[in-house]
C-alpha positions as CSV (number, residue, x, y, z in Angstrom):
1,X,162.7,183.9,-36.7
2,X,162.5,180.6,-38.0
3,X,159.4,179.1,-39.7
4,X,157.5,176.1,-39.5
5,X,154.9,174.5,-41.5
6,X,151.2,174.1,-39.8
7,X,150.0,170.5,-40.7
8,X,148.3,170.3,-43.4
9,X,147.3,173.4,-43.9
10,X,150.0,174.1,-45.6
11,X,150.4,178.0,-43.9
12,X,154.4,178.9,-43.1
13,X,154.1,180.3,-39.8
14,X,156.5,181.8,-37.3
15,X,157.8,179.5,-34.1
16,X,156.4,182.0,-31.8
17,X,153.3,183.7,-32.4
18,X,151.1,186.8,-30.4
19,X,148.2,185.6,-28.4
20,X,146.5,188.7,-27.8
21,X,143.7,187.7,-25.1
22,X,145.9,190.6,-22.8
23,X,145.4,193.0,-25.0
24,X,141.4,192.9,-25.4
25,X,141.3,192.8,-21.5
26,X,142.7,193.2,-18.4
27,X,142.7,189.5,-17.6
28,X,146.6,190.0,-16.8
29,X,146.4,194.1,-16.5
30,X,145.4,196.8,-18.5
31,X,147.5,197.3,-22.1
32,X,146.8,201.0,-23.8
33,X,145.8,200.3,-27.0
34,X,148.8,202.6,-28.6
35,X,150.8,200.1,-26.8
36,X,149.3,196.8,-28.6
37,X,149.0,198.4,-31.4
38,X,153.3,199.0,-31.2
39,X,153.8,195.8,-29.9
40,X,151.8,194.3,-32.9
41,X,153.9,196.2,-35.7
42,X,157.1,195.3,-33.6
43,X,156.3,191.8,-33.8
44,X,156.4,191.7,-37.5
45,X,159.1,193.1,-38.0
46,X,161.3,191.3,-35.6
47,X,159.9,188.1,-38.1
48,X,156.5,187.0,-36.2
49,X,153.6,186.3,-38.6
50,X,151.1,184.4,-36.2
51,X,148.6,186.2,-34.2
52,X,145.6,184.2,-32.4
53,X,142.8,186.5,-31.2
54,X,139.5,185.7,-30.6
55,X,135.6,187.6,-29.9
56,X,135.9,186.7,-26.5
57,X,139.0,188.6,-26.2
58,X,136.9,192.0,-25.3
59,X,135.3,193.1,-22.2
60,X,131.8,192.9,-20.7
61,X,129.9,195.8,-22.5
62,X,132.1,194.9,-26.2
63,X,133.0,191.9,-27.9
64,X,136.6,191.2,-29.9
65,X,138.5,193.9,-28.5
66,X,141.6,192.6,-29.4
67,X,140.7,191.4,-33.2
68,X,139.3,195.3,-33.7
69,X,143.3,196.4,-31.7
70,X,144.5,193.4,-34.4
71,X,143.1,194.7,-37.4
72,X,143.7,198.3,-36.6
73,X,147.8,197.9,-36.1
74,X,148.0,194.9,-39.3
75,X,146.1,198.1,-41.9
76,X,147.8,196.8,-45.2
77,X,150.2,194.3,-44.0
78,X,147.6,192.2,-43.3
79,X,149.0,190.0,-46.4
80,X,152.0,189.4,-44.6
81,X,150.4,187.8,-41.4
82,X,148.5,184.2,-40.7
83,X,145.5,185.4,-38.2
84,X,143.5,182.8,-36.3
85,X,140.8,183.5,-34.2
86,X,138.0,181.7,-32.6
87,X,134.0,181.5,-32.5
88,X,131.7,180.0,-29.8
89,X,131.7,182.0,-26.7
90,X,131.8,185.9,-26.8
91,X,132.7,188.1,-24.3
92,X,129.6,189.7,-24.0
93,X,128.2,186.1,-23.5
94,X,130.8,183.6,-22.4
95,X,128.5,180.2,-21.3
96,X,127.1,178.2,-22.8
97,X,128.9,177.6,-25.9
98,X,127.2,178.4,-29.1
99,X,128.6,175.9,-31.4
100,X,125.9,176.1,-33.8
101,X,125.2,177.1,-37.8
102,X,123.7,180.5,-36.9
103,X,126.4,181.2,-34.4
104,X,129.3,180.1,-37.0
105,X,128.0,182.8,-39.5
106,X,127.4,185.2,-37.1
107,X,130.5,185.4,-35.3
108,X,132.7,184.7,-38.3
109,X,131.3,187.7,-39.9
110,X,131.6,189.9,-37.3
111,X,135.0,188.7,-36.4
112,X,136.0,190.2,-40.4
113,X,134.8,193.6,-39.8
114,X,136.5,194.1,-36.7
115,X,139.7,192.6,-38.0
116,X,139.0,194.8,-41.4
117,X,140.2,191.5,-44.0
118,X,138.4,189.4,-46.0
119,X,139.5,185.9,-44.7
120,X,140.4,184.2,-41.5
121,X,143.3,181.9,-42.2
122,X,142.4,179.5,-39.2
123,X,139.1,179.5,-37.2
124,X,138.8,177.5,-33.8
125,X,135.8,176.1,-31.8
126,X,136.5,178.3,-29.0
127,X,136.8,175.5,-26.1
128,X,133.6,173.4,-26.3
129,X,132.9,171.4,-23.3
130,X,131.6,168.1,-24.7
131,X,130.5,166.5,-28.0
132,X,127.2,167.7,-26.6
133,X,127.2,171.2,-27.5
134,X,128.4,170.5,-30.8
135,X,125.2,171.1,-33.3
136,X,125.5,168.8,-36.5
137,X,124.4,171.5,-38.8
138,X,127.2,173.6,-38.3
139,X,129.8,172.3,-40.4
140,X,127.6,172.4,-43.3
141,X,127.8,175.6,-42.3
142,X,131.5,175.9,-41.9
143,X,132.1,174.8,-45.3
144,X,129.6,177.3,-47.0
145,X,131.8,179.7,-45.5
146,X,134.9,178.7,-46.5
147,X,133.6,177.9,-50.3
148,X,132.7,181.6,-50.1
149,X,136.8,182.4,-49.3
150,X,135.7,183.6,-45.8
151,X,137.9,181.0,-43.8
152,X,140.4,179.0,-45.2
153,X,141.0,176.3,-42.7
154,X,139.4,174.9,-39.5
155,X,140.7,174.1,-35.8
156,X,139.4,173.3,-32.3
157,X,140.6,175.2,-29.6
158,X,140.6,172.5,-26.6
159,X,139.9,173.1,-23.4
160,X,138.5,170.6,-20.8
161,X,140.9,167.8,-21.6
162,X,139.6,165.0,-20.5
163,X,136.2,165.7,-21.7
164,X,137.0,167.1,-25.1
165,X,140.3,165.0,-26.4
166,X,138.4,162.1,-28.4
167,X,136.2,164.8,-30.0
168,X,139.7,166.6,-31.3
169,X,141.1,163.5,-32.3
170,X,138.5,161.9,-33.9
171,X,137.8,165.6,-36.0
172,X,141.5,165.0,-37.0
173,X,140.9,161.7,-38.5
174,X,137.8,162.7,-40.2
175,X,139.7,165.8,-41.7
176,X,137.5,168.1,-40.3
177,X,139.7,170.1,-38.5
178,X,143.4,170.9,-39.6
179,X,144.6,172.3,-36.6
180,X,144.5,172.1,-32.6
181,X,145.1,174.7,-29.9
182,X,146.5,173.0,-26.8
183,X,147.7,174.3,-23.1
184,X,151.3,173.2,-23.5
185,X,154.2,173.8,-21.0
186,X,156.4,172.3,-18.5
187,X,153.9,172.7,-15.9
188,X,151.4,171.0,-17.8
189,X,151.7,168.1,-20.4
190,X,148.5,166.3,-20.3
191,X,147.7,167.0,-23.9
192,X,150.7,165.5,-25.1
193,X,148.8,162.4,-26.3
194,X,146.6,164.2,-28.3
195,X,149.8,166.2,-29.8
196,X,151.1,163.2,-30.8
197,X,147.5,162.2,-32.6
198,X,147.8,165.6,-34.7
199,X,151.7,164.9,-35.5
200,X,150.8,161.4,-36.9
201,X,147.6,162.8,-38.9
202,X,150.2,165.8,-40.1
203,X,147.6,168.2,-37.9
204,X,149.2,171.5,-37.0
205,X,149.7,172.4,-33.5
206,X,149.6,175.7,-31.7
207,X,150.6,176.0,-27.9
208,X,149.4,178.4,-25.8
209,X,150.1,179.4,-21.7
210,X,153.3,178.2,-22.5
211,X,154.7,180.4,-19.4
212,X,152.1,179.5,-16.9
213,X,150.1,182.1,-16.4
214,X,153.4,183.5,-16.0
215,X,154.8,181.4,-13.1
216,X,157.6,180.6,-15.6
217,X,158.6,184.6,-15.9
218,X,160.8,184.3,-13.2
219,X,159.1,187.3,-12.0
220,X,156.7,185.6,-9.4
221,X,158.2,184.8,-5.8
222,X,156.8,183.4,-2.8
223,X,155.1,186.3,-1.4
224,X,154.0,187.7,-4.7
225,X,150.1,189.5,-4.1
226,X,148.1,189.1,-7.0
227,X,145.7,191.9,-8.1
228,X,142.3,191.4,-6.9
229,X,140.3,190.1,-10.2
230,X,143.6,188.9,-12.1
231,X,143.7,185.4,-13.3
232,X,146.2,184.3,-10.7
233,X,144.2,186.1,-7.9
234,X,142.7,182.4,-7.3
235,X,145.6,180.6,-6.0
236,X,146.1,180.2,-2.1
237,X,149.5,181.1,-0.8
238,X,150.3,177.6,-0.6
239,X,149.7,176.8,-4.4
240,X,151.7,179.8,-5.1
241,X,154.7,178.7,-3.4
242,X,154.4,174.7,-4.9
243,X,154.3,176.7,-8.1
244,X,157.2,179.1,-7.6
245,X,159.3,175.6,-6.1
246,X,159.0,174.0,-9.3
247,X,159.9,177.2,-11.7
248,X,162.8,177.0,-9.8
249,X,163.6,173.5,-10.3
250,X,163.4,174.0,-13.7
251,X,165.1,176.8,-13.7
252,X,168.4,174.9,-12.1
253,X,167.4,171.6,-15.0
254,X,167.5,173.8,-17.9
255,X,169.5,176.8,-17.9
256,X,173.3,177.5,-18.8
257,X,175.1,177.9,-21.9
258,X,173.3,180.4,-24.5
259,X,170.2,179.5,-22.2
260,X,170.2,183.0,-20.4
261,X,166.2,183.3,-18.7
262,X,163.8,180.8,-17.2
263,X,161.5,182.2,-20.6
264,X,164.0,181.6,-23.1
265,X,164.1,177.9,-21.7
266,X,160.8,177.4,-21.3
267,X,160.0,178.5,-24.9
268,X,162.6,176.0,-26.3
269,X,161.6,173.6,-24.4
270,X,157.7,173.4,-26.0
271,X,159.4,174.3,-29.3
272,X,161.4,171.1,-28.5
273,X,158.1,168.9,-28.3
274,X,157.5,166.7,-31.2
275,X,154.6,167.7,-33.1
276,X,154.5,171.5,-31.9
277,X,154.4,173.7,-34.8
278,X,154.6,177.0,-32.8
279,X,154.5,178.5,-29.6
280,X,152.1,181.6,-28.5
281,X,153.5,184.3,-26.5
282,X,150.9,186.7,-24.2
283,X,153.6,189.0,-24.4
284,X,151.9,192.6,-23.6
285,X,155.0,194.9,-24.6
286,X,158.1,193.9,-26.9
287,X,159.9,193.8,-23.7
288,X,158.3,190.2,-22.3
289,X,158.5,189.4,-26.3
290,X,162.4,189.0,-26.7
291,X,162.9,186.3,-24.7
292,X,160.4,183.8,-27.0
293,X,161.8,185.1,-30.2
294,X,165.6,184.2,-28.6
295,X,164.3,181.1,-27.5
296,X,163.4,179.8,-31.5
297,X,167.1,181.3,-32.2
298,X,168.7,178.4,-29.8
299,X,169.8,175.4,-30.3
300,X,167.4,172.6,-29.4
301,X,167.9,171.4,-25.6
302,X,170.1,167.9,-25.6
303,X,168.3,164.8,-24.9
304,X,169.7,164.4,-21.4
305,X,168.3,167.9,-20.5
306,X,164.9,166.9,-21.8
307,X,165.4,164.2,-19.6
308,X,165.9,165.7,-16.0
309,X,162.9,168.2,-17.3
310,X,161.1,164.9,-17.0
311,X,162.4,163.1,-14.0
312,X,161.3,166.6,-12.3
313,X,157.6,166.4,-13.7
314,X,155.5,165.0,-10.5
315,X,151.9,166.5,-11.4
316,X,150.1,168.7,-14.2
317,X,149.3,172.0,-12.8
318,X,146.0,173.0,-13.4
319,X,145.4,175.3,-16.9
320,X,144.0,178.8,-17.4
């Protein structure tokens, strides 16, 4: 697994790292918690060091599911592992966001017991809405807690583009944040601007629903049926088959060579993106894993791929 460095903060991390919102709840199917927990150990040692979690990653009755799963299968290789995770929303109480001094303690706190360390390398604002919801007094806040070794750096999670990307970039330039989370993949590429804010301001980025909510598996067809409740249950059968069209497009742009699986390719390709520093996987068994750990093994895509990836780009496909 090769490594990259994340902005400023200085952290080596992994090109692919573990989102683990799948295995906190059954927002894409249920995951066995002996399961994540193998999957987690696997992922270390086939060279992954980067796991995002967050305390809305639970269910409605428990909060942080998958940072208690986290910290349960790291035990004491917790040293070898960068953890991120998120405060702001819980998923005992999703809206509004809580961006706020008491909050920030509060959640940060509890996020450490359940992950059972004693520092978060990288904390996010999980997906504010607007500068709105932002409460002044919590980066005082913020910084108390990392002067007391508790977090070590700080990121915004962003969600709500449009709304939220001046925010992120003007955090960047005031070095309050070190880091961005952004939905990156060929099916979206709206936040590509602000990528390119945090890649001049040497701002680490970390992409997430790099597959689509899976539409880029290869897996999905036409006449795929959703599970009532799953995340793609929303989509009519007509914005199923515009999205299944265009995997396949892609598909015929981008593989051939050592390019084996739509995944492998769609991988490289937001590895490829200038500015990325790594790419999350929602992998749920080391299975769907391999093909994003092969994909930081190839060789970057040539220019005239990236190119007819391009020419085939005719709208952003709504996020997660």
């Amino acid at each position: 697994m090769n490594t990259r460095r994340l902005g400023r903060t200085e952290l080596q991390v992994s090109e692919v790292g573990l989102g683990t919102w799948a295995l906190g709840s059954s927002v894409y199917g249920e995951v066995e918690q002996a399961a994540a927990q193998s999957l987690i150990q696997g992922s270390i040692d086939r060279g992954i060091n980067f796991f995002d979690t967050a305390p809305l990653y639970g269910s409605k009755t428990e909060d942080g599911v998958a940072e208690t799963v986290l910290g349960a299968a790291l035990g004491s290789r917790r040293g070898e592992v960068v953890i991120s995770t998120k405060f702001g929303r819980t998923a005992t109480d999703v809206m509004p966001g809580r961006f706020t001094a008491k909050e920030a303690r509060l959640s940060c706190e509890a996020s450490l017991r359940r992950l059972g360390t004693e520092w978060i390398d990288l904390l996010f604002f999980h997906s504010p809405f607007g500068p709105s919801e932002i409460d002044d007094g919590v980066w005082e806040e913020l910084g108390k807690l990392k002067e007391e070794g508790k977090l070590r750096s700080l990121g915004h999670s962003v969600s709500m583009y449009e709304d939220t990307c001046e925010m992120s970039a003007d955090w960047m330039r005031d070095r309050k944040i070190d880091a961005i989370q952004v939905v990156l993949s060929p099916f979206n590429r709206e936040t590509r601007p602000l990528i390119e804010v945090a890649r001049r301001l040497d701002c680490g980025v970390v992409a997430r629903e790099c597959m689509a909510n899976g539409f880029l598996s290869g897996t999905i067809q036409r006449d795929t049926v959703f599970p009532a409740g799953s995340l793609n249950a929303r989509y009519s059968r007509e914005e199923i088959a515009q999205r299944v069209d265009y995997a396949e497009a892609l598909k015929e742009a981008l593989l051939g060579g050592e390019v084996k699986t739509l995944p492998e390719a769609t991988y490289r390709w937001v590895l490829d993106q200038p500015g990325v520093s790594l790419a999350l996987s929602g992998a749920k068994s080391l299975a769907e894993l391999e093909d994003s750990i092969r994909a930081s093994q190839l060789e970057p895509f040539a220019a005239a791929t990236l190119e007819r990836c391009e020419e085939l780009h005719a709208q952003d496909f709504c996020p997660a």
